[in-house]
N, CA, C and O atoms as a GROMACS GRO file, in nm:
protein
  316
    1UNK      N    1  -1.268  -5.510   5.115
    1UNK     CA    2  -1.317  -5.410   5.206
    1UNK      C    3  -1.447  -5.354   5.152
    1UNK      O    4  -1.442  -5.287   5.049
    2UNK      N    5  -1.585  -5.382   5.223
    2UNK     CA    6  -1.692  -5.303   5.168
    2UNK      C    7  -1.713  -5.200   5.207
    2UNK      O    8  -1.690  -5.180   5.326
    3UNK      N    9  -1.759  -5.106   5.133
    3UNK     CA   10  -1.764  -4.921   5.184
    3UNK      C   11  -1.931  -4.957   5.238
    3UNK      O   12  -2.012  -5.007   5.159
    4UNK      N   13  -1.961  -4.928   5.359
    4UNK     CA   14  -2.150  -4.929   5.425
    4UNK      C   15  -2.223  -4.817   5.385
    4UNK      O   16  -2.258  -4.733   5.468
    5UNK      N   17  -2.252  -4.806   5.256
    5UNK     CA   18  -2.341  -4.711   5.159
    5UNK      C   19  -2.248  -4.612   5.127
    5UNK      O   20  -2.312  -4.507   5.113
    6UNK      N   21  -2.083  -4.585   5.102
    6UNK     CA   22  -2.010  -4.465   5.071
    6UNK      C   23  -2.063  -4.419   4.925
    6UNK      O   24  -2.083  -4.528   4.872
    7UNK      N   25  -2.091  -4.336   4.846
    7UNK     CA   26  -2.103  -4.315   4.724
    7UNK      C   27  -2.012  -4.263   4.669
    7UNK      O   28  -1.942  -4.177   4.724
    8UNK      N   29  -1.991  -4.313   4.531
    8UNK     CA   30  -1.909  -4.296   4.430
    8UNK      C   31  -1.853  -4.157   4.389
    8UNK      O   32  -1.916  -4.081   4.316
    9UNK      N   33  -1.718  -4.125   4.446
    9UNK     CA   34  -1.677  -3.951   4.395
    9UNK      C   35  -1.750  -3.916   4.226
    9UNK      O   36  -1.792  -3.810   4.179
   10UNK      N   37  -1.744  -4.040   4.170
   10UNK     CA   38  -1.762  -4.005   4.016
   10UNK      C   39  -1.925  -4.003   3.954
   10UNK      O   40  -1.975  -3.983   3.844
   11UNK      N   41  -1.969  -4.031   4.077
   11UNK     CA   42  -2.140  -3.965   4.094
   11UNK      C   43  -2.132  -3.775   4.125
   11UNK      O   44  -2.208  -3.692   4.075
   12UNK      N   45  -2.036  -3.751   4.205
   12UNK     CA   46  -2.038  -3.649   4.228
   12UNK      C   47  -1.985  -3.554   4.122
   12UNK      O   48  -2.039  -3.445   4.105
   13UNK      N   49  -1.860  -3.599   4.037
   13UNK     CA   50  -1.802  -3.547   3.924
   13UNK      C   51  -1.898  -3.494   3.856
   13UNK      O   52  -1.904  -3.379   3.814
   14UNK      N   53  -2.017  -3.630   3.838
   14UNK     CA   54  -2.096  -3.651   3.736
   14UNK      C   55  -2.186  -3.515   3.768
   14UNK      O   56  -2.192  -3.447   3.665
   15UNK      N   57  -2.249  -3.461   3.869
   15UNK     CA   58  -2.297  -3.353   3.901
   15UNK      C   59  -2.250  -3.230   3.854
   15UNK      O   60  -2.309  -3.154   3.777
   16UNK      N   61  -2.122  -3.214   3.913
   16UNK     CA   62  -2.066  -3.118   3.919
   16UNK      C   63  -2.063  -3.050   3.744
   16UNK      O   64  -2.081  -2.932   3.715
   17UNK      N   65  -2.034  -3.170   3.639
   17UNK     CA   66  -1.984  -3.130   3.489
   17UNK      C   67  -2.155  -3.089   3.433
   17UNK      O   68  -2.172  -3.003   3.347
   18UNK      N   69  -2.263  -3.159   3.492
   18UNK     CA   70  -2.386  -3.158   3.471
   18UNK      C   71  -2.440  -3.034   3.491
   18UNK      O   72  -2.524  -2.984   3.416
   19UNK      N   73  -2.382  -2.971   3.611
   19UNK     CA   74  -2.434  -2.834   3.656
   19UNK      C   75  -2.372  -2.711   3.589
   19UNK      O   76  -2.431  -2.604   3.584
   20UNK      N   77  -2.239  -2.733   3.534
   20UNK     CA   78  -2.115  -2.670   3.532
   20UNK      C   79  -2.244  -2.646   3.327
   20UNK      O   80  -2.308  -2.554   3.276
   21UNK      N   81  -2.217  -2.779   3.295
   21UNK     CA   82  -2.246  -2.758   3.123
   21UNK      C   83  -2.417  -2.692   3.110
   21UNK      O   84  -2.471  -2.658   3.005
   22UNK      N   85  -2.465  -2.689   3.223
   22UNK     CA   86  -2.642  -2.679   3.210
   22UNK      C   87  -2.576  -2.480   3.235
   22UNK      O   88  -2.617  -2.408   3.144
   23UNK      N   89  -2.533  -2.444   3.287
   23UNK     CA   90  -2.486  -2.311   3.313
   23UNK      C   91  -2.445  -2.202   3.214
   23UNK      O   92  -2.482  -2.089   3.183
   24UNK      N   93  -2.311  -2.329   3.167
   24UNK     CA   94  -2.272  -2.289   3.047
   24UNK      C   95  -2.391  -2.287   2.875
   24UNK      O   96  -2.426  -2.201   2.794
   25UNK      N   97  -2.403  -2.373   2.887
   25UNK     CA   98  -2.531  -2.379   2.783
   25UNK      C   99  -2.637  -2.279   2.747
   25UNK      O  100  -2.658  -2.233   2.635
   26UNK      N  101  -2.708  -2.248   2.875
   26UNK     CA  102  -2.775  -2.160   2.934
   26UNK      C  103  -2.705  -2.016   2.904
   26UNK      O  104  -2.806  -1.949   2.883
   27UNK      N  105  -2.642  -1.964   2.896
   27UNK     CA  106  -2.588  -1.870   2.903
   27UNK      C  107  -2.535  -1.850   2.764
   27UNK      O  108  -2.561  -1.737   2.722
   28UNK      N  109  -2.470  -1.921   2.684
   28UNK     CA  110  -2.495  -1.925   2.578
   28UNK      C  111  -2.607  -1.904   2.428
   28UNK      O  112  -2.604  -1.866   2.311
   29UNK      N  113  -2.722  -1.974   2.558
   29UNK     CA  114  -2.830  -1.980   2.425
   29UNK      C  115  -2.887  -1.834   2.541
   29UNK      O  116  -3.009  -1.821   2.528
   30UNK      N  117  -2.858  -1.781   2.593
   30UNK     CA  118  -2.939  -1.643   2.631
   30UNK      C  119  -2.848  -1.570   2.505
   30UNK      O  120  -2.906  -1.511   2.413
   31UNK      N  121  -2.710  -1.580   2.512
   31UNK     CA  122  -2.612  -1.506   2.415
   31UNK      C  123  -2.681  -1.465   2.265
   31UNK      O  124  -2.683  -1.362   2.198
   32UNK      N  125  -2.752  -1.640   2.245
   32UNK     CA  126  -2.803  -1.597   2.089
   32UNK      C  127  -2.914  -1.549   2.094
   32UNK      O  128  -2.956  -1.570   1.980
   33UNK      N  129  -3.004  -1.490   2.156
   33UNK     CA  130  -3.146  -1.405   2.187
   33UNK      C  131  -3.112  -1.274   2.189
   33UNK      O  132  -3.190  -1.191   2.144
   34UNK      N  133  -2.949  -1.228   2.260
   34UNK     CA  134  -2.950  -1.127   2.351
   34UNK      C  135  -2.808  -1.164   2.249
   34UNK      O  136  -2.763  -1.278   2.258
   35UNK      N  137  -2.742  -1.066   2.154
   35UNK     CA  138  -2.608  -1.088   2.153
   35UNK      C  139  -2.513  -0.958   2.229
   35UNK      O  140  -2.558  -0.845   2.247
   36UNK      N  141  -2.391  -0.998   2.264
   36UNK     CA  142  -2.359  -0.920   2.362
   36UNK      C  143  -2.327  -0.785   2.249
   36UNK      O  144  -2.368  -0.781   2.133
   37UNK      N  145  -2.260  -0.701   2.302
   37UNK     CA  146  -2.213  -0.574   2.245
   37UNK      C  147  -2.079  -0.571   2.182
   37UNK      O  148  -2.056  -0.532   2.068
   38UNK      N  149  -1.985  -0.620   2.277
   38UNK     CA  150  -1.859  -0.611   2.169
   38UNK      C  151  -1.872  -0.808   2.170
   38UNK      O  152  -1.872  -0.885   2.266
   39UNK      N  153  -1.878  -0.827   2.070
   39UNK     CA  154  -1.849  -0.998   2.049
   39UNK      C  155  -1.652  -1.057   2.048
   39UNK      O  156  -1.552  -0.994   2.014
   40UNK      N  157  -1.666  -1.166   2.090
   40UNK     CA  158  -1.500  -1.221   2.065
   40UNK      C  159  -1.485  -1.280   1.934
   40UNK      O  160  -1.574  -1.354   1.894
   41UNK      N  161  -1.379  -1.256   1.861
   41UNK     CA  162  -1.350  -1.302   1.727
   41UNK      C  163  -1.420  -1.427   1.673
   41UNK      O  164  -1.459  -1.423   1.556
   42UNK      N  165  -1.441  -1.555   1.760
   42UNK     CA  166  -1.502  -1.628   1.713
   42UNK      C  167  -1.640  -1.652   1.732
   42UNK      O  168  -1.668  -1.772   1.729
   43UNK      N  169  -1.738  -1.573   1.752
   43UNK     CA  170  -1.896  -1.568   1.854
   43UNK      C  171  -1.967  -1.606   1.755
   43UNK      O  172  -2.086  -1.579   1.773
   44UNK      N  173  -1.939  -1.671   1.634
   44UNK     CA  174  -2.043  -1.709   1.522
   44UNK      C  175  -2.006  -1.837   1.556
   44UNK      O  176  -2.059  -1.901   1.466
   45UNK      N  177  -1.929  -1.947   1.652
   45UNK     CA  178  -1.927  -2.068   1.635
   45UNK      C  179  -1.985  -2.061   1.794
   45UNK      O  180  -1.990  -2.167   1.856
   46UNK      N  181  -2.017  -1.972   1.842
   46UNK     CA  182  -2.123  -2.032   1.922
   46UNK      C  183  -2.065  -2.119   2.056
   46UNK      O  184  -2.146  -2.178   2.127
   47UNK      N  185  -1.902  -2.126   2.090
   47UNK     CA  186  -1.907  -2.265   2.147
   47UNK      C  187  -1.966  -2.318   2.298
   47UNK      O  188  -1.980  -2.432   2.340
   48UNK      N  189  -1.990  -2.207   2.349
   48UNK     CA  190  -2.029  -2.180   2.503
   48UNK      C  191  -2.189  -2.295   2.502
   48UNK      O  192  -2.228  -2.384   2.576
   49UNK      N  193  -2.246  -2.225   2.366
   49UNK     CA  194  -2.346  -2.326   2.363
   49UNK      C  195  -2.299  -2.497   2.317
   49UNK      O  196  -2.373  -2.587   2.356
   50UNK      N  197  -2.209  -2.523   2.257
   50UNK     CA  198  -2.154  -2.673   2.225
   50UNK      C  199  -2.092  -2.747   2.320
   50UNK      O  200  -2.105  -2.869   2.325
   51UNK      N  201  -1.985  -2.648   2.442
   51UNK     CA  202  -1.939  -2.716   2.510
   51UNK      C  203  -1.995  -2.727   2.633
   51UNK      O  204  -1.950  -2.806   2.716
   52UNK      N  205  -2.110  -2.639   2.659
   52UNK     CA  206  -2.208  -2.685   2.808
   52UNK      C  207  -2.283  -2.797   2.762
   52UNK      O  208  -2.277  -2.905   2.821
   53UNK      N  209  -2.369  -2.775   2.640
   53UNK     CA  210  -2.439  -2.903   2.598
   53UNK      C  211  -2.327  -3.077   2.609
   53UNK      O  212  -2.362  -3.194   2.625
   54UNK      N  213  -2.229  -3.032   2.597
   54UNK     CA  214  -2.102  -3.143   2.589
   54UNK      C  215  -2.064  -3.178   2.735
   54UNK      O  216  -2.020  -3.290   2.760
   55UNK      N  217  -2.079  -3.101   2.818
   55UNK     CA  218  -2.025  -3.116   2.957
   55UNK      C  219  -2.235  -3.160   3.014
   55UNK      O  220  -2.269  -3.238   3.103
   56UNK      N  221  -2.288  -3.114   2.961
   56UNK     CA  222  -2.404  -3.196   3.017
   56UNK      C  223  -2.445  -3.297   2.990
   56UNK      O  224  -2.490  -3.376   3.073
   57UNK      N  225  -2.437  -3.317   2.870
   57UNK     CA  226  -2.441  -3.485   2.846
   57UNK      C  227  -2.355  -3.570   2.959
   57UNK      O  228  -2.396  -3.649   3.044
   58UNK      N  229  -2.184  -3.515   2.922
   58UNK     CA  230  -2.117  -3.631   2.956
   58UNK      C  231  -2.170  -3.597   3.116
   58UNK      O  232  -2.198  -3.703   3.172
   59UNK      N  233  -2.186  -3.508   3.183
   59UNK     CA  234  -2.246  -3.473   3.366
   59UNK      C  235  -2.362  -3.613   3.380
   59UNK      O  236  -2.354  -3.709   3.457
   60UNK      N  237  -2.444  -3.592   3.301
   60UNK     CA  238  -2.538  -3.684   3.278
   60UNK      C  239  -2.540  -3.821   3.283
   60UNK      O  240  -2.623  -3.873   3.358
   61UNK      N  241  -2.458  -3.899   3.212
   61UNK     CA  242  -2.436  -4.042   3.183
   61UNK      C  243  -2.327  -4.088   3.238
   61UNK      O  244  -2.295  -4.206   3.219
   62UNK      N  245  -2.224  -3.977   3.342
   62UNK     CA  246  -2.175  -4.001   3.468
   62UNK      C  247  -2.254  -4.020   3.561
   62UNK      O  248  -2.219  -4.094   3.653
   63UNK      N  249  -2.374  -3.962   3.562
   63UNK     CA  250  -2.463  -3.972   3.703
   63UNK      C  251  -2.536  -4.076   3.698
   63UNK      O  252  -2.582  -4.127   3.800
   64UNK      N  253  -2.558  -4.126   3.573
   64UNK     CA  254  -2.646  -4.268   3.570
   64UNK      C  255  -2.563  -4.375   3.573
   64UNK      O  256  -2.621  -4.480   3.599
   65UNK      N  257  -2.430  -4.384   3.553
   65UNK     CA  258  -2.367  -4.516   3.516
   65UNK      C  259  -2.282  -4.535   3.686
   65UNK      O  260  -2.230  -4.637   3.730
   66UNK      N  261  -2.292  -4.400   3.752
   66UNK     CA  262  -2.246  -4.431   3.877
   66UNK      C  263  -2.350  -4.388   3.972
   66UNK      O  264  -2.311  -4.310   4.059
   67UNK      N  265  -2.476  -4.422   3.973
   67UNK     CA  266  -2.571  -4.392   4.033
   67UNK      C  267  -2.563  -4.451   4.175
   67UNK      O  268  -2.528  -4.569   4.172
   68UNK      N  269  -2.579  -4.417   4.263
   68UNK     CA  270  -2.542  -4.496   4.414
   68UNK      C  271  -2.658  -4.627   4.421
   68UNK      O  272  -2.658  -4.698   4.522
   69UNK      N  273  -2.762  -4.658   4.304
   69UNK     CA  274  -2.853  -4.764   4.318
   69UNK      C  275  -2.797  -4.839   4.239
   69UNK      O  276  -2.782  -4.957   4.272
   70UNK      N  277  -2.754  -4.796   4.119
   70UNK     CA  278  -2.675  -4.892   4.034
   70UNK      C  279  -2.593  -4.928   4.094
   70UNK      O  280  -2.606  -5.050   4.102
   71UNK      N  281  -2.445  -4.873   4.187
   71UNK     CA  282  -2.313  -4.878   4.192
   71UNK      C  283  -2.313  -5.020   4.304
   71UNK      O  284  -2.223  -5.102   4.317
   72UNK      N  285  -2.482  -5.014   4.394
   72UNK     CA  286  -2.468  -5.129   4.543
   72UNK      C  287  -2.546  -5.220   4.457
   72UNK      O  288  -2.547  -5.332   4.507
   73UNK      N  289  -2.606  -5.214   4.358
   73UNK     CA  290  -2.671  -5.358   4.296
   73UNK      C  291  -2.540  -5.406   4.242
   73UNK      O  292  -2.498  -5.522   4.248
   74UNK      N  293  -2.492  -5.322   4.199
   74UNK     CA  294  -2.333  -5.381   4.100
   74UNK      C  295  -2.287  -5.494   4.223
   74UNK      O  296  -2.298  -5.617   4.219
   75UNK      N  297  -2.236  -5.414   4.326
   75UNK     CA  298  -2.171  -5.468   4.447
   75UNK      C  299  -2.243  -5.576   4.481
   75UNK      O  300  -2.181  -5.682   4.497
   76UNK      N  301  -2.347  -5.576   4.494
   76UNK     CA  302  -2.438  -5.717   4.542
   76UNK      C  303  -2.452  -5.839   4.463
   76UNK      O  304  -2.481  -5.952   4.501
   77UNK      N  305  -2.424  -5.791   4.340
   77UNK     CA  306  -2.424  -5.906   4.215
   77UNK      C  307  -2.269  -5.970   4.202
   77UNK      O  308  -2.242  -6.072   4.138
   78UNK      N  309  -2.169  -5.884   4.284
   78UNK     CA  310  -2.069  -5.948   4.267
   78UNK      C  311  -2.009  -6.024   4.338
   78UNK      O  312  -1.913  -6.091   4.301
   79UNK      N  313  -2.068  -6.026   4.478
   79UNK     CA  314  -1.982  -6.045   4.622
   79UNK      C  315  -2.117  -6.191   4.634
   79UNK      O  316  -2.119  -6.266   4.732
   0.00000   0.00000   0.00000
């Protein structure tokens, strides 16, 4: 069954963790410019900044490896 240009949910995932970790990140590295007032027990490991940078990568190399140009050349090379 061929999908006639449907794109890949996991292009969209790929967005979503991309936007989600660029947010998180962001907000984080404002944290270390600007530290807040009462801090949470662990605010010296920083992680808000480790795990947006982590969710943007992986957002990232979801969006390229299921790119809707990659995903119909794939399809065309196989059929």
């Amino acid at each position: 069954m061929k999908s006639g240009g449907a794109i890949s949910i996991w292009f969209f995932v790929g967005i979503s963790l991309a936007v989600n970790g660029a947010l998180i990140c962001a907000t984080g590295l404002y944290e270390l410019v600007y530290p807040p007032q009462y801090r949470v027990v662990l605010y010296w490991l920083h992680a808000n900044v480790w795990w947006g940078a982590l969710l943007l990568v992986a957002g990232l190399v979801y969006c390229f490896h299921f790119a809707p140009s990659k995903v119909a050349r794939r399809n065309a090379q196989s059929s």
